[in-house]
C-alpha positions as CSV (number, residue, x, y, z in Angstrom):
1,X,243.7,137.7,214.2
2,X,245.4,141.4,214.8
3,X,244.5,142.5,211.3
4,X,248.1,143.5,210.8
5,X,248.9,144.6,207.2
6,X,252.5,145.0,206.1
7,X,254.3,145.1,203.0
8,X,256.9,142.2,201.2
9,X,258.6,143.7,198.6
10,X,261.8,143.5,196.7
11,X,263.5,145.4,194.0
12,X,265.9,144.6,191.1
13,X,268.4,146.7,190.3
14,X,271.6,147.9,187.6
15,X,274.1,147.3,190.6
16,X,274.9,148.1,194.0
17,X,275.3,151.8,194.5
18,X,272.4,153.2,195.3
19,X,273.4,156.7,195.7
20,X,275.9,156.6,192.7
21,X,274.8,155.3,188.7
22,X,273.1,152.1,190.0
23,X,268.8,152.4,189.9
24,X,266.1,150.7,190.0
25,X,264.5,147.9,187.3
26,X,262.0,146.6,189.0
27,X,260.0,146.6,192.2
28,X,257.2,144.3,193.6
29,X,254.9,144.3,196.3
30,X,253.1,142.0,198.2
31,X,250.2,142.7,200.7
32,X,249.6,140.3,203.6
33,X,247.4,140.6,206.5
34,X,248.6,138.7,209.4
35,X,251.0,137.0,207.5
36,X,249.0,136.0,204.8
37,X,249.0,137.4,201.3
38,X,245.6,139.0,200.2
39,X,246.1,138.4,196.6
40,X,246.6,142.7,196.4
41,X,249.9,143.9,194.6
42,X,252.0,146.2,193.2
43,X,254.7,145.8,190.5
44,X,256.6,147.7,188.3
45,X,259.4,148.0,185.9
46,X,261.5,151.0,185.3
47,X,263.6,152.5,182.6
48,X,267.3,152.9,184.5
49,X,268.1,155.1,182.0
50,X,271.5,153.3,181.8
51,X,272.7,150.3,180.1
52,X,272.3,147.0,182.0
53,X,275.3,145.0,183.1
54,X,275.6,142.1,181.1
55,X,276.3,140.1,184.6
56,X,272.9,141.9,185.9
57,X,270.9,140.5,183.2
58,X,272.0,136.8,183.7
59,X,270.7,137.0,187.1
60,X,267.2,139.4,186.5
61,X,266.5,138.6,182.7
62,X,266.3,141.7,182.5
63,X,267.6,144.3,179.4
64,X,268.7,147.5,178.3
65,X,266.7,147.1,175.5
66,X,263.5,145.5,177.4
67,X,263.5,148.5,179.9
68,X,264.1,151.1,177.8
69,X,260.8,153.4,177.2
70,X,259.7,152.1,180.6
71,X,258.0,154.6,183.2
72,X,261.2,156.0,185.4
73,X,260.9,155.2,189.2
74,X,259.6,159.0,189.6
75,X,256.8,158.3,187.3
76,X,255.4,155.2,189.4
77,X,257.0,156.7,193.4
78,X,253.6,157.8,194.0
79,X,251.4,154.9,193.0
80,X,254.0,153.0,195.6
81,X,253.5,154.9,198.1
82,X,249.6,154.7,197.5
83,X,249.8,151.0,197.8
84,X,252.2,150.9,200.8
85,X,250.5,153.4,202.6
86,X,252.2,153.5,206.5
87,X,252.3,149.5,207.0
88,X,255.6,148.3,207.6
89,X,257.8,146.9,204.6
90,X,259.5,143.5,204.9
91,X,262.6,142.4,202.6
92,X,265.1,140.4,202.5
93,X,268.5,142.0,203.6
94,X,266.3,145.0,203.8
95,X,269.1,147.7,204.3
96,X,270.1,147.3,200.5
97,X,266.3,147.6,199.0
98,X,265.6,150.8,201.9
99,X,268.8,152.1,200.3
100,X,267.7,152.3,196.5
101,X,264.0,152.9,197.3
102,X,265.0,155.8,199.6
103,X,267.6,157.0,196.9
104,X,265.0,157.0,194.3
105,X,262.3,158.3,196.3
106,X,265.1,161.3,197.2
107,X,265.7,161.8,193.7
108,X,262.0,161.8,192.6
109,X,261.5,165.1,195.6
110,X,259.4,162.3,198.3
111,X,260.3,161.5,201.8
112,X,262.5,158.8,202.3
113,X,260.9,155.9,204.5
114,X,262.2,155.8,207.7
115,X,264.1,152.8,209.1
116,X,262.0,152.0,211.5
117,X,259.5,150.3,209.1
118,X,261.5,147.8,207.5
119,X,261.7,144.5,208.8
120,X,264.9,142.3,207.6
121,X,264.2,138.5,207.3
122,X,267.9,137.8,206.7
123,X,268.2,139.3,209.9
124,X,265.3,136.8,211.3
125,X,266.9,134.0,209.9
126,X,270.1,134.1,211.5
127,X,268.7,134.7,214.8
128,X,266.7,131.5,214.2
129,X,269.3,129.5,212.8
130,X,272.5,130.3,213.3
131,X,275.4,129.4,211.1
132,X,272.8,127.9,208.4
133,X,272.7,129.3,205.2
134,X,270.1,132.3,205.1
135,X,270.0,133.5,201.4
136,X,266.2,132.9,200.4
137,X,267.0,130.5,198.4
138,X,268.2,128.4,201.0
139,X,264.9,129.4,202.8
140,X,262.8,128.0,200.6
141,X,264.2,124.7,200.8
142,X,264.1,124.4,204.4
143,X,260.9,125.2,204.4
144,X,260.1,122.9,201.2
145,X,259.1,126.3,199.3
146,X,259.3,125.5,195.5
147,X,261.4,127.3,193.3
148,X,260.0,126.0,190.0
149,X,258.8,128.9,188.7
150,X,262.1,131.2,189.6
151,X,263.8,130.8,186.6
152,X,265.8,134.2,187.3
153,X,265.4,136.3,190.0
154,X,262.3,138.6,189.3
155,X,261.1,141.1,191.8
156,X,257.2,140.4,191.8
157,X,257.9,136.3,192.2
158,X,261.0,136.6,194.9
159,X,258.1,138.7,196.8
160,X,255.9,135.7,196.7
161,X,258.6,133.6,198.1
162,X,259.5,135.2,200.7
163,X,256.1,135.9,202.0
164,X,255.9,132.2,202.3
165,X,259.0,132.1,203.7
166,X,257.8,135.3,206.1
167,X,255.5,133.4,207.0
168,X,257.8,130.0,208.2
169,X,259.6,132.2,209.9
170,X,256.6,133.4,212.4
171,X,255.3,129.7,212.9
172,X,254.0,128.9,209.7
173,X,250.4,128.1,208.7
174,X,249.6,126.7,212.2
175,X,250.6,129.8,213.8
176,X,247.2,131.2,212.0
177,X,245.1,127.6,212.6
178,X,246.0,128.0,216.8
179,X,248.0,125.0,217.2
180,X,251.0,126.1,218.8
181,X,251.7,124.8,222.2
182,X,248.6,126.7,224.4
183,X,250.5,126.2,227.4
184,X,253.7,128.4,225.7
185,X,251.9,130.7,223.3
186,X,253.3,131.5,220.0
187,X,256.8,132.5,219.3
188,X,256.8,135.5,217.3
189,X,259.7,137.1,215.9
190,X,259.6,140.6,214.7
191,X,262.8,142.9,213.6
192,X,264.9,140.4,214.7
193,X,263.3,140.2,218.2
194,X,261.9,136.9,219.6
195,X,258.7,137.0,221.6
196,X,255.9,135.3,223.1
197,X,252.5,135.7,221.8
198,X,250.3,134.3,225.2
199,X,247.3,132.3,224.1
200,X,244.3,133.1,226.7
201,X,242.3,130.0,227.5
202,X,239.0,129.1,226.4
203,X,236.8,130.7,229.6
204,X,234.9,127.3,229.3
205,X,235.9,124.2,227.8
206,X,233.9,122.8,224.5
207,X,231.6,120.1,225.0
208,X,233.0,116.5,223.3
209,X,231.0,115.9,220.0
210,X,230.7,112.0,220.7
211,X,227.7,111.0,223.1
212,X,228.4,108.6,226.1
213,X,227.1,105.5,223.9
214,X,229.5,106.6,221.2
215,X,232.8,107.0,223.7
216,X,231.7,103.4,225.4
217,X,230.7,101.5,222.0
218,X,234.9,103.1,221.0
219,X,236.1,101.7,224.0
220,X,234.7,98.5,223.5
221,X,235.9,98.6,220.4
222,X,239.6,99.6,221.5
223,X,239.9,96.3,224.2
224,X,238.7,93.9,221.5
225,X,241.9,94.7,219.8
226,X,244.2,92.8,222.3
227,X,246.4,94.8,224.4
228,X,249.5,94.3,222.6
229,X,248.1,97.0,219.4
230,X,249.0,100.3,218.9
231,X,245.7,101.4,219.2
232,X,245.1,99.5,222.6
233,X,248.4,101.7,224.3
234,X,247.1,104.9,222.5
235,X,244.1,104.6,224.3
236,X,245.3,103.9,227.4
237,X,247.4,106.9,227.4
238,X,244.6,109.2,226.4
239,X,242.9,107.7,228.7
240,X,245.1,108.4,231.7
241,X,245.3,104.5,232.5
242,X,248.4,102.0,232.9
């Protein structure tokens, strides 16, 4: 384990243009540590201070009229910051929520976050799979991620998705139990970047839990099956014999 602590957030929005009259709604955060989220978080609505497009609200739930009286992005930029602290942010299509969180931070008199920190998984999917559909809703179903309780798209629950999904995309749970192919390593794909993590072998090997009796009593076992079962040509090859 490297410890590594980074960021999966997403934000919802009044529209596209995050340097015109579009802002922020809502923005959630998700801390994981080597991939795997901590159960810390951070969300937070926001008063636009602008209607909502009626086509905006179909696909957030969110209203003029819910948001309105809400803290404004510059009341809650701080508290953001806190929890993000310098660990790297991951979204998906990540150059459209850098754009509105850097516009807001701009407007609210913070430093914008460089580019350097966000990670795009849209950007990790297509270099995994090509051609396929990479919206993270097509994620999830590759990787059998329910979407039962995305009803609309919400900020704080696409986070939880797609660090699931994050996490897929780096080798899935395995990955953290050590079962990729020792002899390989660990693919590892970071900013779009494939690598390999090398796995160092064990300086000694572990010592089998089954005593001699117990391997030759299983072996005994295995040949008064008849040679024509499964288990009979599973053992042979385990066993190195023909």
């Amino acid at each position: 384990m490297s410890g590594k602590r980074e960021i999966v957030f997403d934000t919802e929005t009044t529209g596209f243009d995050a340097r015109g009259d579009d802002r922020i709604t809502e923005i959630g955060c998700i801390e994981i540590i080597d991939f795997l989220p901590t159960g810390e978080s951070f969300h937070a609505y926001c008063d636009p201070q602008r209607d909502v497009p009626e086509k905006v609200t179909e696909i957030t739930g969110l209203t003029t009229e819910f948001l309105r009286g809400k803290p404004l992005f510059a009341e809650v930029a701080q508290k953001f910051l806190d929890f993000v602290g310098d660990s790297p942010l991951v979204a998906h299509n990540a150059d459209f929520d850098r754009g509105f969180i850097n516009a807001e931070l701009d407007r609210a008199g913070f430093e914008e976050i460089p580019r350097q920190r966000f990670t795009d998984t849209l950007a990790i999917a297509r270099a995994k799979f090509p051609g396929s559909p990479a919206s993270l809703d097509a994620l999830c179903k590759r990787y059998q991620i329910s979407l039962a309780s995305r009803n609309t798209h919400g900020a704080i629950i696409d986070s939880e998705l797609l660090a699931r999904v994050y996490l897929e995309l780096n080798g899935g749970r395995a990955r953290k139990l050590g079962l990729d192919d020792i002899s390989q390593g660990s693919e590892i794909i970071e900013n779009g970047a494939k690598r390999i993590n090398p796995v160092k072998p064990r300086p000694s090997p572990l010592e089998p839990l089954s005593t001699e009796a117990e391997r030759a009593a299983h072996k005994a076992f295995i040949e008064s099956l008849g040679e024509k079962t499964l288990w009979h040509k599973v053992w042979r090859k385990s066993a190195h014999l023909k």
